[in-house]
N, C-alpha and C positions, 0 to 999 in steps of 0.2 A: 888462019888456024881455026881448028873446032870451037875453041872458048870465044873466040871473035867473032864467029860468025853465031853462037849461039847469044853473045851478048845482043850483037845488032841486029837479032828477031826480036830477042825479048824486049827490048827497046822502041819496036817497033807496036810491038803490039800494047804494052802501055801507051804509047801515044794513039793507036788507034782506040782506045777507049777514051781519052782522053778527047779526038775528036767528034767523038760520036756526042760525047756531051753538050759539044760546043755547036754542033749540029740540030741536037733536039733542041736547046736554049732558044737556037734561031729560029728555030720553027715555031715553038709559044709563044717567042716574043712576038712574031708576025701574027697570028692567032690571037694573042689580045688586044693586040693594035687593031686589029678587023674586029671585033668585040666592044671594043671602047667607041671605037667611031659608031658603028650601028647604035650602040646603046645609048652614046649622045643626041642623035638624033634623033631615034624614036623617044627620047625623054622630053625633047624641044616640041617634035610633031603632036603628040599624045598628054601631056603633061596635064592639057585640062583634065581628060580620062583618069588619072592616076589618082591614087590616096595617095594625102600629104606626106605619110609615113613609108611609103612605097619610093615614091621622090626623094624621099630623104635619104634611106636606104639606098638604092642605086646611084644618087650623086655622092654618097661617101664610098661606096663600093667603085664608081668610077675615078676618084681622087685615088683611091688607094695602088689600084691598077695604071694607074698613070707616073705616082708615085715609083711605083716599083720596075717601071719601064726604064722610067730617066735614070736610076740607079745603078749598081750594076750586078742586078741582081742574078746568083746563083740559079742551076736546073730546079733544084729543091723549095727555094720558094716563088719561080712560074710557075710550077705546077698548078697551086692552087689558086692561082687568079681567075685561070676561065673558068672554074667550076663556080664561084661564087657570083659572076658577072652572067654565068647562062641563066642561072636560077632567077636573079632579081631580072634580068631583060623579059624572064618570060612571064616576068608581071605583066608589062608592056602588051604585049601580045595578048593574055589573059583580059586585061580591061578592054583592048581596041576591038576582040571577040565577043564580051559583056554587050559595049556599047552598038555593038549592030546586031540587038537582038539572038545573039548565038547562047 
């Protein structure tokens, strides 16, 4: 019938929102996982380079991110993990520039 088939769209298309969500999650999540590893090791490679306070900063900012990985965390709070992870990495970057004369 019409109500049946109008229910089993509308049903449909709530779950395709609902997958799109679970789609974007997976995509962050993979996105901070390549964020965290980079960030780990240019903090190990670099770290003599770095202010104390920079290290400090990016190894709490990489706890938190890791933190929020093992969890199960919502679209709404991945979001803001890479934005806070690109910033402090590109301290990183910023000193290994510093230190060869740039």
């Amino acid at each position: 019938s019409e109500a049946e088939i109008a229910r089993v769209v509308a049903d449909a298309e709530g779950q395709k929102v609902a997958d799109d969500r679970r789609r974007r999650a997976a995509e962050l999540r993979l996105a901070i996982e390549s964020l965290v590893y980079t960030s780990e090791r240019g903090l190990v490679e670099y770290a003599s380079l770095l202010k104390q306070e920079d290290k400090d900063a990016l190894t709490e900012s990489l706890k938190k991110a890791r933190t929020t990985l093992q969890g199960d965390a919502q679209l709404e709070a991945l979001v803001a993990v890479p934005a806070a992870l690109e910033g402090l990495a590109a301290k990183i970057g910023e000193a290994v520039y510093a230190s060869a004369g740039g």
